[in-house]
C-alpha positions in Angstrom: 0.0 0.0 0.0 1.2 3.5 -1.0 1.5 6.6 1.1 -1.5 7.7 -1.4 -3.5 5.1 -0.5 -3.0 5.2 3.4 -4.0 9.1 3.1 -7.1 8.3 1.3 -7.9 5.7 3.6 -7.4 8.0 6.3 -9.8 10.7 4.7 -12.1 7.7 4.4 -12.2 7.5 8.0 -12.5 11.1 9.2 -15.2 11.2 6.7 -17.2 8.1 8.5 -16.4 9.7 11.8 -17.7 12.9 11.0 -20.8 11.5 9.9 -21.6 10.0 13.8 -20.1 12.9 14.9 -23.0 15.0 17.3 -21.1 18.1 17.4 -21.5 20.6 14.4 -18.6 22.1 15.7 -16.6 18.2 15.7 -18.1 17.7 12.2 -16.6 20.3 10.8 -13.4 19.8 12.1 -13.5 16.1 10.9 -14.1 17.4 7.0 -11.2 19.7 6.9 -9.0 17.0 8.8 -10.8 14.7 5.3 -9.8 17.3 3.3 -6.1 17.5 4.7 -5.6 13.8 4.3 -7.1 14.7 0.2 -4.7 17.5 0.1 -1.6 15.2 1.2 -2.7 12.1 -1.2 -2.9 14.7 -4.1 1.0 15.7 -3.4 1.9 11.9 -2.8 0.5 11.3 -6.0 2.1 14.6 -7.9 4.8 13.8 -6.5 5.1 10.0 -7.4 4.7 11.0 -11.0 7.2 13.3 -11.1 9.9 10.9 -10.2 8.7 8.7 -12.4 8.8 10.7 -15.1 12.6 11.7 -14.7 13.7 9.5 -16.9 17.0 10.7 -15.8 17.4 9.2 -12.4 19.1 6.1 -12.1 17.8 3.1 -11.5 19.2 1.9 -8.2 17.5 6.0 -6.9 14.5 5.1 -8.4 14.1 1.7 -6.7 15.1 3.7 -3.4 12.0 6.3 -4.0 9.5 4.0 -4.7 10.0 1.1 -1.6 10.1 4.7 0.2 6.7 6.1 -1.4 5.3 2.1 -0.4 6.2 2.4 3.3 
């Protein structure tokens, strides 16, 4: 699982927790904690495709980015 994909997972989650949420006030915060987590997988995934578009990195780097971007 990807960085991406734990962020959107955790969106997932303040999402569903905001939705039992009692508080207005606790709801709200929840979303913009949701839309956080969106924000963060956007970069992970901008930033994913970026290095893998440089073709000019070498291979052994590349290998080192993406078991990093996986942990």
């Amino acid at each position: 699982m990807t960085k991406e994909d734990d962020y959107r997972r955790n969106a997932a989650e303040s999402i569903q927790l905001a939705q039992s949420a009692t508080s207005t006030a606790d709801k709200g915060r929840l979303l913009k904690l949701a839309e956080a987590w969106l924000d963060l997988a956007d970069r992970a995934r901008h930033m994913t495709r970026r290095l893998r578009m440089a073709g000019d990195v070498h291979p052994l780097v590349q290998e080192q980015v993406d078991r990093r971007l996986e942990e």
